[in-house]
N, CA, C and O atoms as CSV, one atom per row, in Angstrom:
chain,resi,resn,atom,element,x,y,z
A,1,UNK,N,N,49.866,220.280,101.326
A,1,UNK,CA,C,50.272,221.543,101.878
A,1,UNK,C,C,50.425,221.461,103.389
A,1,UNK,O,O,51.308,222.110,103.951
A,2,UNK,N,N,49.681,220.764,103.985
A,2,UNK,CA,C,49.801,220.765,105.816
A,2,UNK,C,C,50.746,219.871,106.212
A,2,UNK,O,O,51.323,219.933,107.297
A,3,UNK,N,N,51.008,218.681,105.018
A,3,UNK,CA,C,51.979,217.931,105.241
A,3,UNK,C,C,53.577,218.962,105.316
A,3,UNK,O,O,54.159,218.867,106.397
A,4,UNK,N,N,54.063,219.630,104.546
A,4,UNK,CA,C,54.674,220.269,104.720
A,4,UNK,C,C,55.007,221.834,105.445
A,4,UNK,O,O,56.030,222.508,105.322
A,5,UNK,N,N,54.242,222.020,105.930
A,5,UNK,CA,C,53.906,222.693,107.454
A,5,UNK,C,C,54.285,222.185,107.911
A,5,UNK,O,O,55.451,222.399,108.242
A,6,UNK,N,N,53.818,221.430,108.185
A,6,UNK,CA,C,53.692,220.161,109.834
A,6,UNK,C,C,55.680,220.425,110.717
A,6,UNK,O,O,56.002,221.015,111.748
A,7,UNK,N,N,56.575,219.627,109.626
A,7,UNK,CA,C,57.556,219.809,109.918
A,7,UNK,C,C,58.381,221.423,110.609
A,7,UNK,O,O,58.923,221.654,111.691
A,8,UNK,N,N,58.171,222.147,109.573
A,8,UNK,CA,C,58.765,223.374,110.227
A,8,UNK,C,C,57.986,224.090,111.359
A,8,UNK,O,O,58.682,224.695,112.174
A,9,UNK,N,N,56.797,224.108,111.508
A,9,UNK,CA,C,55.804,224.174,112.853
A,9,UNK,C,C,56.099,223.300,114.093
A,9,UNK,O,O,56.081,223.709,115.254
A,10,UNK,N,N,56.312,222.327,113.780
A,10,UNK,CA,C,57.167,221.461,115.007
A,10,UNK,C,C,58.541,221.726,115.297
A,10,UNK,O,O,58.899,221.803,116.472
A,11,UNK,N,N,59.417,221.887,114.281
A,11,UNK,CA,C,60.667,222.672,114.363
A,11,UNK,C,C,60.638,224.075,115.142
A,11,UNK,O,O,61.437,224.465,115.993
A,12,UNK,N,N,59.638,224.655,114.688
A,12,UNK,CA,C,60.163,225.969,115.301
A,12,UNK,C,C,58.997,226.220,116.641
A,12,UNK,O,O,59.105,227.095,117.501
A,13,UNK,N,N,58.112,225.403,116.556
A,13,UNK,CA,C,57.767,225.183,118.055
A,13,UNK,C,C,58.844,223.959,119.256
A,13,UNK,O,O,58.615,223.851,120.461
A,14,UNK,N,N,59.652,223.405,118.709
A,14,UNK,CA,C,60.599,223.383,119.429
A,14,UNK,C,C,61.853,223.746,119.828
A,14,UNK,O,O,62.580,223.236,120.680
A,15,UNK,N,N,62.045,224.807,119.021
A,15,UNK,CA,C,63.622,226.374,118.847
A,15,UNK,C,C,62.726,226.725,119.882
A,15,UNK,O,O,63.337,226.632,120.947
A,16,UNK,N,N,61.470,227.114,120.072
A,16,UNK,CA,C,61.203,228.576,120.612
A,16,UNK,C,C,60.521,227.774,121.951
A,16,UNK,O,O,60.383,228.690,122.761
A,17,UNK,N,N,60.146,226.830,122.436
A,17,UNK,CA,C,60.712,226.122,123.618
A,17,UNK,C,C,61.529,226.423,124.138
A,17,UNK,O,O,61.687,227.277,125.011
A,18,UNK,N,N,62.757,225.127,123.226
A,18,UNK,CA,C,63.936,225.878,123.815
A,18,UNK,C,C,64.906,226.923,124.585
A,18,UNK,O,O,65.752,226.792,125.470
A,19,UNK,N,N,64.478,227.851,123.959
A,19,UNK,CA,C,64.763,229.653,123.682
A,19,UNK,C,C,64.121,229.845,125.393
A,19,UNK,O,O,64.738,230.255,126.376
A,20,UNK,N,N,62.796,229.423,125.304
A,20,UNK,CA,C,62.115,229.991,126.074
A,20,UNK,C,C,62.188,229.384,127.272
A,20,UNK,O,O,61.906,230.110,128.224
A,21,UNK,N,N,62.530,228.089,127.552
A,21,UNK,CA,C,62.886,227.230,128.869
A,21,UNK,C,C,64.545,227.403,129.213
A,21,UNK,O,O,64.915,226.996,130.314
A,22,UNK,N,N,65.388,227.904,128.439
A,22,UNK,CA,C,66.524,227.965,129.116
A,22,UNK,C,C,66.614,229.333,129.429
A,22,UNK,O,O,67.583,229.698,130.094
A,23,UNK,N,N,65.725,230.198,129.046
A,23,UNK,CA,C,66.024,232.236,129.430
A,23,UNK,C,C,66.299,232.001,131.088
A,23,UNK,O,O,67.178,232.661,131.641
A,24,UNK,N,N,65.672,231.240,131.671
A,24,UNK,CA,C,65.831,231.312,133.117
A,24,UNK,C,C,66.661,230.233,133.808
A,24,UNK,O,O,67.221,230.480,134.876
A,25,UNK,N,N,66.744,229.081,133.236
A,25,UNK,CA,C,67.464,228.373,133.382
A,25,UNK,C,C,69.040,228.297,133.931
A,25,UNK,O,O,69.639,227.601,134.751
A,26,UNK,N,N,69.400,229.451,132.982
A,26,UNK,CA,C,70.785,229.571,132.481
A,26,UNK,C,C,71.565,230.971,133.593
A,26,UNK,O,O,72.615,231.614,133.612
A,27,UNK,N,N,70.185,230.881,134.466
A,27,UNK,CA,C,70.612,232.577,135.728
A,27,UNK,C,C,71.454,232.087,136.486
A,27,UNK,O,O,71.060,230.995,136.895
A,28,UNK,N,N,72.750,232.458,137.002
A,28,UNK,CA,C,73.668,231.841,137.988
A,28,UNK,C,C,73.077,232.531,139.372
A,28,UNK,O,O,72.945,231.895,140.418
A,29,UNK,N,N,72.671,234.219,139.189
A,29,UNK,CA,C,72.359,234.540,140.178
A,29,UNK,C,C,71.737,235.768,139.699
A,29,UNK,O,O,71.950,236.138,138.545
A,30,UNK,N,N,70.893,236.511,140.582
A,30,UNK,CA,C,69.792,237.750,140.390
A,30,UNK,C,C,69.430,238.300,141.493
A,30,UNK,O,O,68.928,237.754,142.476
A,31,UNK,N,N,69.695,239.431,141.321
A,31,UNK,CA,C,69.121,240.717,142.453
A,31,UNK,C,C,69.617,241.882,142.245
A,31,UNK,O,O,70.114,242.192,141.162
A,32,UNK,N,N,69.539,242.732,143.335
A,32,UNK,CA,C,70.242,244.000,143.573
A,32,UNK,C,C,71.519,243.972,143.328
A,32,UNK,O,O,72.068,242.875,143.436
A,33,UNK,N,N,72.297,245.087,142.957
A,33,UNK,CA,C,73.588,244.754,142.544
A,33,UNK,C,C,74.327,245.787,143.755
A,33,UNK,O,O,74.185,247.008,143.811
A,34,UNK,N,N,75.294,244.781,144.859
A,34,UNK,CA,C,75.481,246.040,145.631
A,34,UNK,C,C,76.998,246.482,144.715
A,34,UNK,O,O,77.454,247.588,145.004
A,35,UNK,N,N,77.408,246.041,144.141
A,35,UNK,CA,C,79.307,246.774,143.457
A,35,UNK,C,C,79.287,245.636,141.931
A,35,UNK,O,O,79.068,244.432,141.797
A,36,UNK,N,N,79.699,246.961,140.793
A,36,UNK,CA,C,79.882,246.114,139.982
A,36,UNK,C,C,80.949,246.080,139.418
A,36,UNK,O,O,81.057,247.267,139.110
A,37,UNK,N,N,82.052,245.478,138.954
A,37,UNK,CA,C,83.295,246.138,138.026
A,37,UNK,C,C,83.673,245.534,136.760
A,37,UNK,O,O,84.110,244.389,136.645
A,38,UNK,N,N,83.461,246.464,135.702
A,38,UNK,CA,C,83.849,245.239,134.441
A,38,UNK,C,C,84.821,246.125,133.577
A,38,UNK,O,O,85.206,247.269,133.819
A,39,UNK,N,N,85.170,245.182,132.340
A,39,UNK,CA,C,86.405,245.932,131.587
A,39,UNK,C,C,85.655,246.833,130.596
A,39,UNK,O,O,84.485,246.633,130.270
A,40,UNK,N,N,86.424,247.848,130.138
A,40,UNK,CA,C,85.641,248.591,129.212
A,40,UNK,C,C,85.949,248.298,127.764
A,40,UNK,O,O,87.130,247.951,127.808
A,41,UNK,N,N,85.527,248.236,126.410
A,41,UNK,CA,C,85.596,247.971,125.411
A,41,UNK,C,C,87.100,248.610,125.177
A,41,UNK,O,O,87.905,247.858,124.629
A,42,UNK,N,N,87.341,249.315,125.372
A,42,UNK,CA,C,88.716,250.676,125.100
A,42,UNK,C,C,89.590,250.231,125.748
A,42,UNK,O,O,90.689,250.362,125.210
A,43,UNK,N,N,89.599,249.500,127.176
A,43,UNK,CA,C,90.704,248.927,127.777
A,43,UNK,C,C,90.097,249.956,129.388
A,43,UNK,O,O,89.316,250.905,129.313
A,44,UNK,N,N,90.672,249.461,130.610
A,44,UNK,CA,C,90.491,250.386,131.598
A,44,UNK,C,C,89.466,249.389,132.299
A,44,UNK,O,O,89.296,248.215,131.970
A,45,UNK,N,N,88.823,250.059,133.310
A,45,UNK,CA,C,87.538,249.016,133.686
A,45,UNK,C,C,86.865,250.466,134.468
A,45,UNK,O,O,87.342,251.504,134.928
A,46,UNK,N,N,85.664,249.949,134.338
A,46,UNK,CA,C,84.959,251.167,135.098
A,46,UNK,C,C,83.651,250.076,136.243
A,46,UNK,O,O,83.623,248.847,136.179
A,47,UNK,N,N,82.744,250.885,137.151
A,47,UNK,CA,C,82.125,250.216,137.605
A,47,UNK,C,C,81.076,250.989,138.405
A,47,UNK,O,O,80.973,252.164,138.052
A,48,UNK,N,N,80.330,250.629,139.334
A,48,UNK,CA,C,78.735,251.336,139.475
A,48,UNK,C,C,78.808,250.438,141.231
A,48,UNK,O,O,79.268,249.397,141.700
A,49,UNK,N,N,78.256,251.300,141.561
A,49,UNK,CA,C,77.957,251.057,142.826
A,49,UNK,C,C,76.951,251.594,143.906
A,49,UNK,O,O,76.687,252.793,143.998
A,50,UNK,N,N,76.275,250.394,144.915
A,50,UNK,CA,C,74.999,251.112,145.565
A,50,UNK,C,C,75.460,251.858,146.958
A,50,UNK,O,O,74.573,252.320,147.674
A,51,UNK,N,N,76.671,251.964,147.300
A,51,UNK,CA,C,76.926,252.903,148.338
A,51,UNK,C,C,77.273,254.514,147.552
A,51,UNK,O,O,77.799,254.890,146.504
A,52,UNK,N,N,76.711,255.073,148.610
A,52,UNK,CA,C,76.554,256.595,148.289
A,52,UNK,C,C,77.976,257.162,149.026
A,52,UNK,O,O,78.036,257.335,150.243
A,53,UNK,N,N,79.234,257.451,148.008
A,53,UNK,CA,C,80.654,257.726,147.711
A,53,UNK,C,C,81.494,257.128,147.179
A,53,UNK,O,O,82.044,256.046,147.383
A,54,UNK,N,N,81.634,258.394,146.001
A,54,UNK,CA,C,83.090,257.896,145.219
A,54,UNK,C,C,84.056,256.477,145.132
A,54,UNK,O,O,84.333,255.545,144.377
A,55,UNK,N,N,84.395,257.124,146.689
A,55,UNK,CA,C,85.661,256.053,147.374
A,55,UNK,C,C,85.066,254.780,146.909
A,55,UNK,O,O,85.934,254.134,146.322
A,56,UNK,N,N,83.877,254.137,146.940
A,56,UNK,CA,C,83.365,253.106,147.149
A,56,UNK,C,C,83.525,252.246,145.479
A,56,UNK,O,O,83.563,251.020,145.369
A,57,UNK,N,N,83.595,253.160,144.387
A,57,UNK,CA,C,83.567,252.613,143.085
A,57,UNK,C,C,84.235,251.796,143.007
A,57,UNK,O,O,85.300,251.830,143.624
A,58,UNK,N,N,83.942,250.888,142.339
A,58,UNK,CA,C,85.357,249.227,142.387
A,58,UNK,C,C,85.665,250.046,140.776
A,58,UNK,O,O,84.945,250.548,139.913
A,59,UNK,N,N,87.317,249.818,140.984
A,59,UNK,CA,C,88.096,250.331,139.813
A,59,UNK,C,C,88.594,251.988,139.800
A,59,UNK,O,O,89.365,252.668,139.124
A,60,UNK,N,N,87.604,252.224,141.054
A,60,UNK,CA,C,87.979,254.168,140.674
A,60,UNK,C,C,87.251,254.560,139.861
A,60,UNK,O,O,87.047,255.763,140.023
A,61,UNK,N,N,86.639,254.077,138.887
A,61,UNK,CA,C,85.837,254.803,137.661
A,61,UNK,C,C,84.942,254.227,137.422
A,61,UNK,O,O,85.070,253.088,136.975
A,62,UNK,N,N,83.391,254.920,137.676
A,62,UNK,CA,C,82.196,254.850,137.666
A,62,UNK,C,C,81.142,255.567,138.027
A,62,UNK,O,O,81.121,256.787,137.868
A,63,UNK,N,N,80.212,254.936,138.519
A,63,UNK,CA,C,79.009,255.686,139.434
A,63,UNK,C,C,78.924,255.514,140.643
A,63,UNK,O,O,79.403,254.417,140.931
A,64,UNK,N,N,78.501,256.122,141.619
A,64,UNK,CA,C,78.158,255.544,143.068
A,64,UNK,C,C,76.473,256.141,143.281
A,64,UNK,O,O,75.833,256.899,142.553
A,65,UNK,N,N,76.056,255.427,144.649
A,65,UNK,CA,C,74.729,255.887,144.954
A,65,UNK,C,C,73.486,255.431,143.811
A,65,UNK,O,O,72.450,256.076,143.648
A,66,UNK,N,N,73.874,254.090,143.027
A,66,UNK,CA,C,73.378,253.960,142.132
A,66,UNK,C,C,72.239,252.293,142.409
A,66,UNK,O,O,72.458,251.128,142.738
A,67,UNK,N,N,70.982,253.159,142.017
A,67,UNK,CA,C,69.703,251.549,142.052
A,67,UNK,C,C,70.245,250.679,140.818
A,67,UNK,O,O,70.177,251.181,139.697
A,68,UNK,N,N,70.709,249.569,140.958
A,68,UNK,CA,C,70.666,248.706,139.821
A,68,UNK,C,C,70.174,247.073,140.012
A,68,UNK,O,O,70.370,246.599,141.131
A,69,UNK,N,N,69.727,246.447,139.279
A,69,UNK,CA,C,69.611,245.144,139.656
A,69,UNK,C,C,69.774,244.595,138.174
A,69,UNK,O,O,69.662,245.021,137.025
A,70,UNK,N,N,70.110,243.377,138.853
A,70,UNK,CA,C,71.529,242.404,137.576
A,70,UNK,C,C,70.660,241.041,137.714
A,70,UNK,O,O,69.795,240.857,138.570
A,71,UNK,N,N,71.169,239.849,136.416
A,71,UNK,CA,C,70.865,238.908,136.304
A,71,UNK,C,C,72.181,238.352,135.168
A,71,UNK,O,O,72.486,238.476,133.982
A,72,UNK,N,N,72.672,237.694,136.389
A,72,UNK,CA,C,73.872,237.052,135.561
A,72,UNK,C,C,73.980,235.728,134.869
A,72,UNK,O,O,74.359,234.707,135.442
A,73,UNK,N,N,73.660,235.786,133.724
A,73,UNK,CA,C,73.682,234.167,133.360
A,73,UNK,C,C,75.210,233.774,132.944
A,73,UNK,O,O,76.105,234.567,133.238
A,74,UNK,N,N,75.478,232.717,132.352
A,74,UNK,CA,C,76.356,232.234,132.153
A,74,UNK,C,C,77.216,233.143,130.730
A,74,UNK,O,O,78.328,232.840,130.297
A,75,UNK,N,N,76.465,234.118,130.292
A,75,UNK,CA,C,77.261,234.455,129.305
A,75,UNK,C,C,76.918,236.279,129.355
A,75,UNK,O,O,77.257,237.005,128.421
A,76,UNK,N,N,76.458,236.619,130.158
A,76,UNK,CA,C,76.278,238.071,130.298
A,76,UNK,C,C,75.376,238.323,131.890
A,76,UNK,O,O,74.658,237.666,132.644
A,77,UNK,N,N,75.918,239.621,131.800
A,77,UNK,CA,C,75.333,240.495,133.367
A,77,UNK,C,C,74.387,241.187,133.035
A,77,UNK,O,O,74.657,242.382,133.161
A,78,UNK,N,N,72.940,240.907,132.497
A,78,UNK,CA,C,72.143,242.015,132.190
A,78,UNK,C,C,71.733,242.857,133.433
A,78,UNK,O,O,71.228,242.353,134.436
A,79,UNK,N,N,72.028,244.351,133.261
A,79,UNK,CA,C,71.689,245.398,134.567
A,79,UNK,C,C,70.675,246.176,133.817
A,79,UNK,O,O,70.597,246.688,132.700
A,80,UNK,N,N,69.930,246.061,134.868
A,80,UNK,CA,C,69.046,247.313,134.937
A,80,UNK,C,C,68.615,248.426,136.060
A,80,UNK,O,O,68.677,248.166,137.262
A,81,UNK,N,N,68.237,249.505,135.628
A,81,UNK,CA,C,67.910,250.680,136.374
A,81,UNK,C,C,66.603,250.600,136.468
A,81,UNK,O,O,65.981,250.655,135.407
A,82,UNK,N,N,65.791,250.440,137.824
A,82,UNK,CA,C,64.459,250.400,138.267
A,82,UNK,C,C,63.921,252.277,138.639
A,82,UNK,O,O,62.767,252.671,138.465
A,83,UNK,N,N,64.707,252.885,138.992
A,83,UNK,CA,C,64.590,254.390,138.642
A,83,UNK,C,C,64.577,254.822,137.483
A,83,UNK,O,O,63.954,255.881,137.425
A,84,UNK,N,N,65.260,254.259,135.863
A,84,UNK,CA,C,65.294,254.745,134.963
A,84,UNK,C,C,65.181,253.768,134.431
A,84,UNK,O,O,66.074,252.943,134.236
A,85,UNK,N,N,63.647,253.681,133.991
A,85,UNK,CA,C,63.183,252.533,132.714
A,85,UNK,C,C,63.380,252.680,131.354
A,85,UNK,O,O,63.341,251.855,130.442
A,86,UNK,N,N,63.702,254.443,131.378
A,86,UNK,CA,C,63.750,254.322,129.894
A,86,UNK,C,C,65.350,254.266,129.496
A,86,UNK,O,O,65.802,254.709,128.440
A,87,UNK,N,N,65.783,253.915,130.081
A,87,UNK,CA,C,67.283,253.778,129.818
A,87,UNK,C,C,67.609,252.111,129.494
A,87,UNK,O,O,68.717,251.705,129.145
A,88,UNK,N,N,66.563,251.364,129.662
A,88,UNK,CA,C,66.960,249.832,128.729
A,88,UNK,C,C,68.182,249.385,129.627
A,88,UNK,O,O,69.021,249.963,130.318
A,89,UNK,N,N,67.798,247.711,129.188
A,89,UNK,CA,C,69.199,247.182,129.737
A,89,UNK,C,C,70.488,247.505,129.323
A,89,UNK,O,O,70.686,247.742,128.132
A,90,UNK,N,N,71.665,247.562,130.379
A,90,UNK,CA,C,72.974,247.505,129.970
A,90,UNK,C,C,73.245,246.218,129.876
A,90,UNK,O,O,72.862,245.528,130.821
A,91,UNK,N,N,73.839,245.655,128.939
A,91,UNK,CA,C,74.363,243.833,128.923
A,91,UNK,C,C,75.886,243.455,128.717
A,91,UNK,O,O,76.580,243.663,127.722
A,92,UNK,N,N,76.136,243.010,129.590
A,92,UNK,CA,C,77.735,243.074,129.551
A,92,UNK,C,C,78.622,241.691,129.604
A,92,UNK,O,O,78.725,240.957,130.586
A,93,UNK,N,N,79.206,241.517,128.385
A,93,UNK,CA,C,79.499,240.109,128.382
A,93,UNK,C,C,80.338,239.646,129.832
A,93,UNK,O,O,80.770,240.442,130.665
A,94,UNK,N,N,80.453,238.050,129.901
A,94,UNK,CA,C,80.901,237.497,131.513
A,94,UNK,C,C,82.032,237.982,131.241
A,94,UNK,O,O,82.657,238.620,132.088
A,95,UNK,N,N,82.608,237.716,129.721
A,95,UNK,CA,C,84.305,238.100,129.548
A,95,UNK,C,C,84.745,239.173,130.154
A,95,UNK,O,O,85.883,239.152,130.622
A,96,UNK,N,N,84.021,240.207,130.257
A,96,UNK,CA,C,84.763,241.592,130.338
A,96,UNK,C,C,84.242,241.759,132.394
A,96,UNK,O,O,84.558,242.667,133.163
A,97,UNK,N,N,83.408,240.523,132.677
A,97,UNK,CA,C,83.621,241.059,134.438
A,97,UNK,C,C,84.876,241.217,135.056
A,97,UNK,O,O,85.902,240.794,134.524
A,98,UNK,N,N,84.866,241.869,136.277
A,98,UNK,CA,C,86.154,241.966,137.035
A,98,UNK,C,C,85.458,241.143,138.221
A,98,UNK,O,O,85.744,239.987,138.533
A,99,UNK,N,N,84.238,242.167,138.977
A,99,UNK,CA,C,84.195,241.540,140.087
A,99,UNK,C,C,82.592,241.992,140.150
A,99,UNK,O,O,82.227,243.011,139.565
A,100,UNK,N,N,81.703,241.198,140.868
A,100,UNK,CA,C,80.151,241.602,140.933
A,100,UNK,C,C,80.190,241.333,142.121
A,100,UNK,O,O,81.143,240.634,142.464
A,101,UNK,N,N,79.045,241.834,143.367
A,101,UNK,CA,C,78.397,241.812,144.630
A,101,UNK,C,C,77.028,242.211,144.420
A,101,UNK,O,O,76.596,243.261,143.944
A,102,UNK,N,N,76.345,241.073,144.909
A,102,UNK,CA,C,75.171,241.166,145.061
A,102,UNK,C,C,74.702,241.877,146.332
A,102,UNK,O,O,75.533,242.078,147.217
A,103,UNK,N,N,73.066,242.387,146.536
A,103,UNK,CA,C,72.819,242.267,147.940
A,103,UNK,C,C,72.645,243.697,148.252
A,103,UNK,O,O,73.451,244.402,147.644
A,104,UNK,N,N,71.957,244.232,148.901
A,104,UNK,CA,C,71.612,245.787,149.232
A,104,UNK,C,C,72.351,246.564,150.220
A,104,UNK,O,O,72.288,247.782,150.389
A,105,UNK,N,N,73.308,245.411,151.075
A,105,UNK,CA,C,74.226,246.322,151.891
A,105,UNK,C,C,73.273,247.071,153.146
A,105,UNK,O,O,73.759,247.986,153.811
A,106,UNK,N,N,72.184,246.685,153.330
A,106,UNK,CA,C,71.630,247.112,154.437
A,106,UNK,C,C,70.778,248.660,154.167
A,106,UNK,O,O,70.094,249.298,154.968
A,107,UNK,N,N,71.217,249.055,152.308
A,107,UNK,CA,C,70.754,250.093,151.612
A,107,UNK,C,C,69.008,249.860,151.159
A,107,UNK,O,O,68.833,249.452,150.011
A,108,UNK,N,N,68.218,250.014,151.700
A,108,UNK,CA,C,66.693,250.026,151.148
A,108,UNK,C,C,66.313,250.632,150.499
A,108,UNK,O,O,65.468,250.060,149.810
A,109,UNK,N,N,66.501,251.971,150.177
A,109,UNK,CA,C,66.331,252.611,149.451
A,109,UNK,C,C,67.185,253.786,149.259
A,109,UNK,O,O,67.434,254.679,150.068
A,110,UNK,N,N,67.740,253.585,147.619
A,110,UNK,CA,C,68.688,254.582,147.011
A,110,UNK,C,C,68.055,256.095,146.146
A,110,UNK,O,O,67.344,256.147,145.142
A,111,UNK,N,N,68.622,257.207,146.969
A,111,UNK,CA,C,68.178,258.204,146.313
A,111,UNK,C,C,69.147,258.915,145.222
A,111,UNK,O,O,70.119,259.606,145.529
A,112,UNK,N,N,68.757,258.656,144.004
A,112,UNK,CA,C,70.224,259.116,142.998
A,112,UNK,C,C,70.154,260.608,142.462
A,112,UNK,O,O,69.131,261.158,142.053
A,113,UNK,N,N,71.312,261.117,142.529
A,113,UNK,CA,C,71.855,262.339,142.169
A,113,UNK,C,C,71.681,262.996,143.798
A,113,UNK,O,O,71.829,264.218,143.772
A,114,UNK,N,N,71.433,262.509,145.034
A,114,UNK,CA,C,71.838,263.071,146.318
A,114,UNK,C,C,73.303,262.725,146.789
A,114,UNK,O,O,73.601,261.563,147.065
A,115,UNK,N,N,74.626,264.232,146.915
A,115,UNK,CA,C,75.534,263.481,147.296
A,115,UNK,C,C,75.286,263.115,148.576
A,115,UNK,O,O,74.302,263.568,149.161
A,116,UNK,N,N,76.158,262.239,149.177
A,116,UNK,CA,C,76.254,261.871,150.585
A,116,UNK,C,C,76.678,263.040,151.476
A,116,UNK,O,O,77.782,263.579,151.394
A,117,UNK,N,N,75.612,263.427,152.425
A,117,UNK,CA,C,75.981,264.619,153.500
A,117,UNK,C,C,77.273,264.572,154.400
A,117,UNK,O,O,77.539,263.602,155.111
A,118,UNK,N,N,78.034,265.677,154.310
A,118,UNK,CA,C,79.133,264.954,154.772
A,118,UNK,C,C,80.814,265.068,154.036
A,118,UNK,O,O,81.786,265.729,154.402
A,119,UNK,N,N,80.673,264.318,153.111
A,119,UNK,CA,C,81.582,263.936,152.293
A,119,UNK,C,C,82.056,264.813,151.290
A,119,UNK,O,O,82.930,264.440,150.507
């Protein structure tokens, strides 16, 4: 009986190695996301951004004034919202990027749903 253990216990203690040494491996890049733009399933592209105005959305259609931080590996952009945890990652395949910017833009801290005074 342990004889046949043995094998699939070594097998799947080396899948889940695997699994588990390339999750980080495989990051091209990670941080704050200052502009993001990707295609939308429907066609169009929409996009999210950490400057506070409109104008600033890459594509015209999205969010602005928005906390996000990204981790792009080689086959998806996982984003997340550090203001809104319970909102789970967004994961967005590389296929459908347009254009990503990293970097805070000199922005330290984003206050969301304040429009920009002014504008």
């Amino acid at each position: 009986m342990k004889t046949r253990l043995l094998p699939f216990g070594l097998a799947g203690a080396v899948a889940l190695t695997g699994l588990v040494g390339c999750s980080r491996s495989d990051t091209v890049a990670e941080g704050v996301i200052w502009s993001v733009e990707f295609q939308k399933p429907g066609g169009g592209t929409e996009g999210i951004t950490r400057m506070n105005g409109s104008f600033a959305v890459p594509g015209g259609n999205g969010s602005w004034n928005v906390d996000a931080y990204g981790r792009l590996t080689r086959e998806f952009l996982i984003i997340t919202f550090p203001q809104h945890p319970e909102m789970g990652p967004e994961v967005v395949p590389v296929s459908r990027l347009v254009n990503i910017k990293f970097g805070d833009g000199g922005i330290k801290q984003v206050t969301e749903g304040k429009p920009n005074p002014g504008k």
